[in-house]
C-alpha positions in Angstrom: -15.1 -28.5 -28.7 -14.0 -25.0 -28.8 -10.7 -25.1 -27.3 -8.2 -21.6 -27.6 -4.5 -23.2 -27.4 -1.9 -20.2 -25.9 1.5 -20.5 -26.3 4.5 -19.5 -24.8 7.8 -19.9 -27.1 6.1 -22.5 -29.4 5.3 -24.7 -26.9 1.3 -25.0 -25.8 1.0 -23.8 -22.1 -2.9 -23.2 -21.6 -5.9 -24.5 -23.0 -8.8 -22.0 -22.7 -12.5 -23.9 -23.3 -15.9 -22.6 -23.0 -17.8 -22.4 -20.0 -20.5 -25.0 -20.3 -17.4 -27.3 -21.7 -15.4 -26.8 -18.8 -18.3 -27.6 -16.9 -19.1 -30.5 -18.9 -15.5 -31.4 -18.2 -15.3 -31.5 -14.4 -18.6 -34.0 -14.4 -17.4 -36.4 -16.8 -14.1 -35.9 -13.9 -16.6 -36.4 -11.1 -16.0 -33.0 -9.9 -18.5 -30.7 -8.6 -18.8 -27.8 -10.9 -17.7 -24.8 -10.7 -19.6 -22.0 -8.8 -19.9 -18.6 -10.8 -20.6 -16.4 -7.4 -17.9 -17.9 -5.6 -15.0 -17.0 -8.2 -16.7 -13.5 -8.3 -16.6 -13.3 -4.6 -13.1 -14.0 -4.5 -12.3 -11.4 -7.3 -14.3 -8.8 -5.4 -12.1 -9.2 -1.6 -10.1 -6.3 -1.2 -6.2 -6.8 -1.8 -3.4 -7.1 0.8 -1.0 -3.9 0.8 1.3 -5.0 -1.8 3.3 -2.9 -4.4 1.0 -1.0 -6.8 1.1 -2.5 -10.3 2.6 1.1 -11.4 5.9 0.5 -10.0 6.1 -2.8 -12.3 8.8 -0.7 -14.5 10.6 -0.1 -11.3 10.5 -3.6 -10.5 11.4 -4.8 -13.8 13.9 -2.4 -14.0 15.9 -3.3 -11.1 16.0 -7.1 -12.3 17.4 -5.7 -15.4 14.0 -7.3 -17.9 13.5 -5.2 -20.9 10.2 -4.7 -21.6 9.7 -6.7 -24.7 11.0 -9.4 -22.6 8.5 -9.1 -19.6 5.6 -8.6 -22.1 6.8 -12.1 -23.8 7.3 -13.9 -20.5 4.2 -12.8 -19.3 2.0 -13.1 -22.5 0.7 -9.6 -23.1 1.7 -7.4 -25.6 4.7 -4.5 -24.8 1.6 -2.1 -25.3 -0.7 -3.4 -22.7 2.5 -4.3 -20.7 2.8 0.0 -20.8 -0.9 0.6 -19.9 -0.4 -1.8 -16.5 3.2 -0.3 -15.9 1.4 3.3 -16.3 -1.6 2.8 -14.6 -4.2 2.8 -17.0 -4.7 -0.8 -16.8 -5.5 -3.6 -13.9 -4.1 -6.9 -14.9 -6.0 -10.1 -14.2 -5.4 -13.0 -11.9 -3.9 -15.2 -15.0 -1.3 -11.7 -15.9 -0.7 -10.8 -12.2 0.5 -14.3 -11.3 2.5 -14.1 -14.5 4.2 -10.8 -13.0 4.4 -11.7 -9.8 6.7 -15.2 -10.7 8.8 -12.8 -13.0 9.4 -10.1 -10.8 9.6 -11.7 -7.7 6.4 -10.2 -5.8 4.8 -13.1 -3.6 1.5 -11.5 -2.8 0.3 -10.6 -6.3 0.3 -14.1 -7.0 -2.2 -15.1 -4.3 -5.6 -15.3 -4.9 -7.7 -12.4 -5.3 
């Protein structure tokens, strides 16, 4: 099994597996699978008004986080931490519910 192991200050947190073994997974759980189109429809919905992901410095700022810090917390690097405080970058669902438990922002962290 090709399983990717991420980890957060040593310790394991996720456990990232291939498609067809996830899927392989949830039968041997006696879950249905997984449906491609509905995960895509639910990225695709268009997003409450919620604070643009530009004023994450401003956010992080008022709760005092250094950047390096945020990045580590969240599990980016400080340089794509930069592209989504700037602008140049959207982060995903796994990233924006990352930010949104560090900085406090409830609707970021609901599904997309």
């Amino acid at each position: 099994m090709g399983i990717q192991v991420i980890s957060r200050d040593g310790q394991p947190e996720y456990a990232v597996v291939p498609w067809e073994q996830y899927q392989a997974l949830l039968k041997a759980a006696g879950q249905a699978p997984a449906e491609v189109a509905e995960e895509a429809a639910h990225q695709s919905a268009p997003a409450p008004s919620l604070p643009a992901f530009s004023e994450v410095a401003q956010l992080r700022q008022a709760k005092g986080i250094a950047p390096e810090q945020l990045a580590r917390n969240v599990g980016v690097s400080p340089a794509y931490l930069a592209m989504i405080e700037s602008g140049e970058r959207q982060p995903d669902a796994a990233i924006r519910r990352a930010l949104a438990w560090h900085l406090g922002v409830a609707g970021w962290s609901e599904p997309s």
